[in-house]
C-alpha positions in Angstrom: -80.6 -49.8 51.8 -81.8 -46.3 50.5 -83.6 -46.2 54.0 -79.9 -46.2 55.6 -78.7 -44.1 53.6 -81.2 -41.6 54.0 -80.3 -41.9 57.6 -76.8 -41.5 56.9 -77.4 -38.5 54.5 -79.5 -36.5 57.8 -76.5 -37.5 60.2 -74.0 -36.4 57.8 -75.4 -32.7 57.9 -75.0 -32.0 61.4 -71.1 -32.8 60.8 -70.7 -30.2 58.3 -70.3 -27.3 61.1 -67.5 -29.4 62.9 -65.9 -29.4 59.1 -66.0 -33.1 59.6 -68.2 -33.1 56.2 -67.7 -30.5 53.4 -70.0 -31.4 51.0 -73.3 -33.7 50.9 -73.6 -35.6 47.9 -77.4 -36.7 48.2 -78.4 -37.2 44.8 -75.7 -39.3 43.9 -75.6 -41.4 47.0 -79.7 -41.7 47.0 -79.4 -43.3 43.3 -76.4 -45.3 44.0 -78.2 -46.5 47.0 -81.4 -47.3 44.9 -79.4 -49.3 42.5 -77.9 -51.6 45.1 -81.2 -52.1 46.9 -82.8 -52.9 42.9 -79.5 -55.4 42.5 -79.8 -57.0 45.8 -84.4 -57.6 45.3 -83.4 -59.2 42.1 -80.6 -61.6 43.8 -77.6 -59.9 42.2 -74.5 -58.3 43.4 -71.4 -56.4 42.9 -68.9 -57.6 44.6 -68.7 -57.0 49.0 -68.4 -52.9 48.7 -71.8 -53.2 46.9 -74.0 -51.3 49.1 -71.4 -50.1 51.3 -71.1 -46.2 52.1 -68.0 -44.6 51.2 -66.9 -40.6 52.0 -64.3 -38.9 50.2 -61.6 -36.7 51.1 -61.9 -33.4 49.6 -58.8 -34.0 47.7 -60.0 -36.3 45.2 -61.9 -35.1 41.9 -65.7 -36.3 42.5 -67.1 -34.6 39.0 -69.4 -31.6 39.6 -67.6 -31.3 43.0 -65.6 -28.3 44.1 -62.3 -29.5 45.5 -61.4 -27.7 48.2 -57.6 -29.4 49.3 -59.1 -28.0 52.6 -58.0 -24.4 51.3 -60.4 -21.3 51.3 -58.5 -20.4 48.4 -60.4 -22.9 46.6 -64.1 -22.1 47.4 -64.9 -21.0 44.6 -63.0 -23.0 42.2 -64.3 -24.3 39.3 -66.0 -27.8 39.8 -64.5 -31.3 38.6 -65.0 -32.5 35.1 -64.7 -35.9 36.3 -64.3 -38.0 38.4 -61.0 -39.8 40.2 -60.0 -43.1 38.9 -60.5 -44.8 42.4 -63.7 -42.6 42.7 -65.0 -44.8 38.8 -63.5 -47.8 40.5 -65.2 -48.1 43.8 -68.4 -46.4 42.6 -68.5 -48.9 39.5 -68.0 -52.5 42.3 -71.5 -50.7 44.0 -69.9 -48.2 46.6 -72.5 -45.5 47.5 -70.5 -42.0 47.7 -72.1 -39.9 50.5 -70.3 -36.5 50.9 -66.6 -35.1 51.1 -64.8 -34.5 54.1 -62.6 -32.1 55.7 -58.8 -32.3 55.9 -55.7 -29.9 56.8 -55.2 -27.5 54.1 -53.4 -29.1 51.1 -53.2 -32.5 52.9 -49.8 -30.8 54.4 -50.1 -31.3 58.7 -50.9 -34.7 60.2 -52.4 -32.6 62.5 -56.1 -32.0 61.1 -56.5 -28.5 62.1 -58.2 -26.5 59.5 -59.2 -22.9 60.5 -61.0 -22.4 57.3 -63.6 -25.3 57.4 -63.2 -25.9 61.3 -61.4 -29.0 63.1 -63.7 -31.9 64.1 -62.9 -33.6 67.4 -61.2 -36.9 67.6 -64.1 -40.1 67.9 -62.1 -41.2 71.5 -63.0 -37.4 72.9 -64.5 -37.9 76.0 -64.9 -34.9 78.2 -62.2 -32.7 76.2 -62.2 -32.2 72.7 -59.2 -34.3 71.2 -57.0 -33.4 68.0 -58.5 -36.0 65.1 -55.0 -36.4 63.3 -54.6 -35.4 59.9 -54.4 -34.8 56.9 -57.1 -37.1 56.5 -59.0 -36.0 59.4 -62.4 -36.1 58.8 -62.9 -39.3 56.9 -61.5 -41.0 60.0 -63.5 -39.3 62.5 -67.1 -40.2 60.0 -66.3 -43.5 60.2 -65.1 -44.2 63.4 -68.3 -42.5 64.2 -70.4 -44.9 62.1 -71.2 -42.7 59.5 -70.3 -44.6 56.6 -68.6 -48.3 55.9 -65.4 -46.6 54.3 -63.3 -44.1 53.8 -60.9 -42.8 51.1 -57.9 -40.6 52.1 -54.5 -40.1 50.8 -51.1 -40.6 52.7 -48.3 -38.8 52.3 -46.5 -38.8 55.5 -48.7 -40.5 57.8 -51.7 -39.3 56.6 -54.3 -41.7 56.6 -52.6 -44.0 59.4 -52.1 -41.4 61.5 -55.9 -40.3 61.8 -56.5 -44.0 62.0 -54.7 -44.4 65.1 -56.0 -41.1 66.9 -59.6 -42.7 65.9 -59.3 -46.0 66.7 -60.0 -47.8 63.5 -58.0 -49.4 60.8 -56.0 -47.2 58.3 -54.4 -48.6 55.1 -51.2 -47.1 53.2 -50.1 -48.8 50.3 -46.9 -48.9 48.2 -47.0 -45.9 45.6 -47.9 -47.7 43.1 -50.7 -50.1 43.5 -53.5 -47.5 43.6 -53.9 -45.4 40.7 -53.7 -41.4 41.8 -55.3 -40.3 38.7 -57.6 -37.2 39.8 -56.4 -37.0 43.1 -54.4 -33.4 43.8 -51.1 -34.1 44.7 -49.3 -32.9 47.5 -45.8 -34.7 47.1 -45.8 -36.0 43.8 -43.3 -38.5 44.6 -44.7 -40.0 48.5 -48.7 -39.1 47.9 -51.0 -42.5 48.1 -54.7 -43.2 48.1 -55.5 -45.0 51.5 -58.5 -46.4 53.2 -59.8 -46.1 56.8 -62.5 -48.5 58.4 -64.2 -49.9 61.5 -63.0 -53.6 59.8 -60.4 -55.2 58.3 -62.3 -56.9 55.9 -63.7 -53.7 54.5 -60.1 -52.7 53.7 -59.8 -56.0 52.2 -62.5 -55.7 50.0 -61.7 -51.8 49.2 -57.7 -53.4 48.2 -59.1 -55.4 45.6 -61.2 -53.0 43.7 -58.3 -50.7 43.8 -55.3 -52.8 43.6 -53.4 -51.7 39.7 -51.1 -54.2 40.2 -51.0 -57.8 39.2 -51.3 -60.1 42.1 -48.2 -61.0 44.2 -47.5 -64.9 46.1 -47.8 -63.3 49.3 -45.3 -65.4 51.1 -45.5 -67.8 54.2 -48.2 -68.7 56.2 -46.7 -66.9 59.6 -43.8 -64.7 58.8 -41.1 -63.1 60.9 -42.3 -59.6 62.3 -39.1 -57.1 63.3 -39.8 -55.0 66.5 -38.6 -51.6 65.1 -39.5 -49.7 68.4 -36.2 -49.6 70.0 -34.3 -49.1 66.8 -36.4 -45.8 66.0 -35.0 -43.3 68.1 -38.1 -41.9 69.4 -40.5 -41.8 72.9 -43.2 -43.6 73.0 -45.9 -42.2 75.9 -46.6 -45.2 78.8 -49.8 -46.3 77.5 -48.7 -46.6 73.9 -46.2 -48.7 74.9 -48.0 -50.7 77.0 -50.3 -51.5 74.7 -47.7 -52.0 71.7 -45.6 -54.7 74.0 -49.2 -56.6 75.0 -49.6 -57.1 70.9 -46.6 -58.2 70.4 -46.7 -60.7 73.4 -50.4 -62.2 71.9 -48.7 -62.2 68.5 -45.6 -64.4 69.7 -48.4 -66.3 71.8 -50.4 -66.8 68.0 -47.5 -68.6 66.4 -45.2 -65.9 65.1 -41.6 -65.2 65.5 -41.5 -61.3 67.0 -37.9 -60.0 67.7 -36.1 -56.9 68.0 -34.4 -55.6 64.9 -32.1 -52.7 63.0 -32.9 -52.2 59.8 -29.2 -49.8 58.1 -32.3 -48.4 55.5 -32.9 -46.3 58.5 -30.5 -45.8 59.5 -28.9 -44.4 55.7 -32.6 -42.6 55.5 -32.4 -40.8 58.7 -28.8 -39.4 57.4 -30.4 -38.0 54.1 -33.3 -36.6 55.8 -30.8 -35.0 58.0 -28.7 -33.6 55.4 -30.8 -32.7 52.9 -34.4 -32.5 54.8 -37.9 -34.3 54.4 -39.1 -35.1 50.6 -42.8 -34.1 51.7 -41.8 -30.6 52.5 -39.2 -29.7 50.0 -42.2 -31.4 47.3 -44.7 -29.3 48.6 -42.7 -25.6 48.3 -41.8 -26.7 44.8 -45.5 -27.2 44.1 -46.8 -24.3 46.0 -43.6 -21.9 45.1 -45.7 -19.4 43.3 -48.6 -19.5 45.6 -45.9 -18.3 48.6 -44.5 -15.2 46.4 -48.4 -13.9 45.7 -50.5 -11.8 47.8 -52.5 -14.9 48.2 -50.1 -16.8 50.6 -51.5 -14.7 53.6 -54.8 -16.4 53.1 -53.1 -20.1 53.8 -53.1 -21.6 57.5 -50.6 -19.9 59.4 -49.2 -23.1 60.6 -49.2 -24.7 56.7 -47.4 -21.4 55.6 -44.8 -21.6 57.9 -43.9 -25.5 57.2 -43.9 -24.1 53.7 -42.0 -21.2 54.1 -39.5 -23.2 56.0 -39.0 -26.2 53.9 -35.8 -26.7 52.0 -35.0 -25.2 48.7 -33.1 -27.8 46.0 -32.3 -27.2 43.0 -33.1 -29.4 40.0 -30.2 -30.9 39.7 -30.2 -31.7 44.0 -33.8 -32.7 43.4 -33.3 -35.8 41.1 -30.0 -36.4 43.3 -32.2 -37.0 46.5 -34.8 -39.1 44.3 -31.9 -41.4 43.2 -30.7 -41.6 46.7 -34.4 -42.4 47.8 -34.7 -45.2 45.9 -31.5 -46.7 46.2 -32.8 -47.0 50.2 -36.3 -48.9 49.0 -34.2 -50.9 47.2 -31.8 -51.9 50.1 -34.9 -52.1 52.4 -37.0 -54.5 50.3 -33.4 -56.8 50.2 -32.7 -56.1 54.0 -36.4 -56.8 54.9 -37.4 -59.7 52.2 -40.8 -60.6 53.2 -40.9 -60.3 56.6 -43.4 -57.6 58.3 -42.1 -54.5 60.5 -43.9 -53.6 63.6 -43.8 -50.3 65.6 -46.2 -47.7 67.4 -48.5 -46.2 64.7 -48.1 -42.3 66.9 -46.4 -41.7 69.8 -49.0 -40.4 71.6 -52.4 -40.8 71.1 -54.9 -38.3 72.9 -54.1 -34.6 72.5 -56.4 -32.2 73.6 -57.5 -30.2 71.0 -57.8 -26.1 72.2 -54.0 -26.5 73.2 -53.2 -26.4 69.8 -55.9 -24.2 67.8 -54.2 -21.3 69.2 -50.4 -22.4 70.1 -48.6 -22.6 66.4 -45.3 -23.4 68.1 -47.3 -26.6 69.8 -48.9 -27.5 66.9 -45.7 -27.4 64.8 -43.8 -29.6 67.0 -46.5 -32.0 67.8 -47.1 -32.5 64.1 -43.4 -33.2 63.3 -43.6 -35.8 66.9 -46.8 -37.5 65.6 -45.9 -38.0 62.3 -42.0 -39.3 63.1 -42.8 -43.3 62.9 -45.0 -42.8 59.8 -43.4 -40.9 57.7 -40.5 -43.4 57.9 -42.6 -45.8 56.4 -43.5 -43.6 53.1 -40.2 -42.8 52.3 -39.2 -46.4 51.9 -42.3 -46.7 50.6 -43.6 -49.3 53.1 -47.1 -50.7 52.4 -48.5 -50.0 56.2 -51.8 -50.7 58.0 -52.8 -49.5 61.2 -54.7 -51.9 63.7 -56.3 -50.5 66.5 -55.2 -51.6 69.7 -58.2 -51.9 73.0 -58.3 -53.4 76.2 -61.2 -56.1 77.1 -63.6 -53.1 78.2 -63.4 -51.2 74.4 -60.9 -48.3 75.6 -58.5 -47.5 72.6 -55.0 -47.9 74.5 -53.1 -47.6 71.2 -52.3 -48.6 67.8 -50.0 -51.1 65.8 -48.3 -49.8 62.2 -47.8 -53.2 60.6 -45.6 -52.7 57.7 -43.7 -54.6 54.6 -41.3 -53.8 52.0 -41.7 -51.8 49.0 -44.3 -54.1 46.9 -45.3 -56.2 49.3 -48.8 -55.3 49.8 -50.4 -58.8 49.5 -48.1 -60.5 51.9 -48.5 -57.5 54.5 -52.6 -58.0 54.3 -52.7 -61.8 54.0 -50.6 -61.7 57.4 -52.3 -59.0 59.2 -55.9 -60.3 58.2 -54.5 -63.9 60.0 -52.8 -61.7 63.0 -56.0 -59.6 63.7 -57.8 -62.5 66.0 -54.3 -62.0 67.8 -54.5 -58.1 68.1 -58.0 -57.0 68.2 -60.8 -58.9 70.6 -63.6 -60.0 67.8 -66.1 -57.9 69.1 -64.6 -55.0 68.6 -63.3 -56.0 65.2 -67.1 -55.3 63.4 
């Protein structure tokens, strides 16, 4: 164990350039690793994360870390005092932390461009460099690349299951509330979640449990109705994303489970708000960043994130808790209009962008991001528990991916179904 981690620890540093890795955390991860290996000689274990390797998105308080948010306005801040509370709880079940990774500055594109730190390439680039997705880019590029069992991100708008998709591996959102955000800088106070990505299922399983809050929930029947969302959406899906979505629901119908079309009115009433009163994640982030945008400092922030700033709406208090109250009274109607069935749709759009198009095009990059991140960010603002499964054809090729979702508190029911639909959706050797 302290052999592979060793290994894991060299790899890790030729990553750092790409901004894939911001920070190394050897010492920790060498005596982490040394107390699993002492635990497993003696015939004892934590739990199934003992062992594992875990990154961390530079987002989320490690203590004696610098937390970057991705921002080179935070270089040289002061370092944390201690550490996040899923950072105690996933360290304290035998997790072995390995470094930080990079992300978009202040978790605010799903995009994971970062001209500060630089922009690691996507795991399916081939011949061209592809855009990772974002925020929570370079946790999902490390492990998709093998570099470590797990990885923790946060989702805001699409942020953990976007990179997921543009990777190839699994990405977990949960509700709001069943991971504790304690130590994690916020983006959007209200939408911002801890999420996990990994090469397995049963990693995200195991990573659920450690950080689950929240008491434990009958999760429903054995094979559930799932609601084809993809029509009822409003957007394009490329060729091959379809392609692949439509096979996945085909082997899913062929497995045993009810799969038809559906219109849910919470979208329907949530696409009006968003319409009339713009995107919680954007008018969230100006109110935190407000005084930030009014300093000579703001010229130092991506161009791209200054501009989404910039041009997010401005409510007043009093509009503020108006659209809050209007928010929930949609998860509400959603959780009724959805009971426990599961929702199934594209995770992106689109899923191979080559990356130099948009390190220099902010117009591209601004209305890819806001493409990209359409389906997703549906899902967090009716706070939709979501994982994305990685969809591949029988020679490995990642064609596309599947955003599995539930309503608002249904977390246990959406995993106890997805971990029975997986044989259905990804070919078992792939699935390791």
């Amino acid at each position: 164990m302290t052999e592979r981690t060793a290994a894991a620890l060299r790899a890790l540093e030729g990553w750092q350039e790409s901004g894939a890795c911001t920070a190394i955390t050897a010492a920790r991860a060498t005596m982490q690793a040394a107390q699993a290996e002492d635990r497993a000689a003696r015939g004892q274990s934590l739990g199934a994360l003992d062992g594992m390797s875990v990154l961390w998105k530079d987002i989320i308080d490690q203590a004696g870390q610098i937390i970057t948010c991705g921002s080179a306005l935070r270089k040289s801040a002061q370092p944390a005092t201690q550490d996040a509370a899923c950072v105690t709880l996933i360290e304290a079940a035998g997790g072995v932390s390995l470094g930080r990774t990079g992300l978009s500055e202040f978790a605010f594109s799903g995009l994971g461009i970062n001209p500060h730190f630089g922009t690691p390439p996507s795991a399916l680039s081939e011949t061209v460099p592809l855009l990772p997705g974002g925020s929570s880019s370079g946790s999902a590029v490390l492990v998709a690349a093998g570099l470590a069992d797990l990885g923790i991100g946060t989702d805001t708008s699409g942020s953990v299951r976007l990179p997921a998709a543009l990777n190839g591996i699994f990405g977990f959102k949960p509700s709001a509330a069943r991971y504790d955000r304690t130590g994690v800088h916020e983006l959007s106070r209200t939408l911002d979640t801890v999420g996990t990505l990994a090469r397995s299922i049963d990693v995200l399983r195991s990573a659920d449990q450690i950080l689950n809050t929240q008491p434990a929930t009958n999760p429903g029947k054995a094979k559930t109705e799932i609601l084809d969302l993809s029509e009822s959406l409003g957007l394009v899906w490329e060729p091959e994303v379809t392609a692949a979505y439509q096979a996945a629901l085909s082997r899913m119908a062929a497995a045993g489970w009810t799969v038809r079309p559906a219109h849910l009115k919470a979208v329907d009433e949530l696409r009006d708000l968003t319409a009339s009163e713009g995107p919680l994640v954007a008018i969230e982030a100006r109110r935190k960043y407000a005084d930030l945008l009014a300093s000579d400092e703001a010229s130092k922030i991506d161009p791209v994130i200054r501009t989404r700033l910039l041009q997010a709406p401005v409510l007043s208090d009093a509009q503020y808790a108006g659209y809050l109250r209007k928010r929930e009274q949609l998860i509400s109607g959603g959780r009724a209009e959805i009971g426990d069935r599961l929702l199934a749709f594209p995770t992106v759009p689109s899923l191979r962008h080559a990356l130099p198009v948009y390190l220099n095009d902010q117009n591209a990059a601004q209305e890819l991001n806001a493409r990209l991140l359409a389906a997703t960010m549906i899902g967090s603002l009716l706070d939709w528990p979501g994982l994305a499964v990685p969809l591949r054809d029988a020679d490995g090729r990642v064609e596309g991916s599947i955003l599995l979702s539930a309503a608002s508190g249904n977390d246990d029911g959406l995993l106890t179904q997805v971990e029975q639909l997986i044989p259905a959706l990804t070919h078992p050797i792939f699935n390791i």
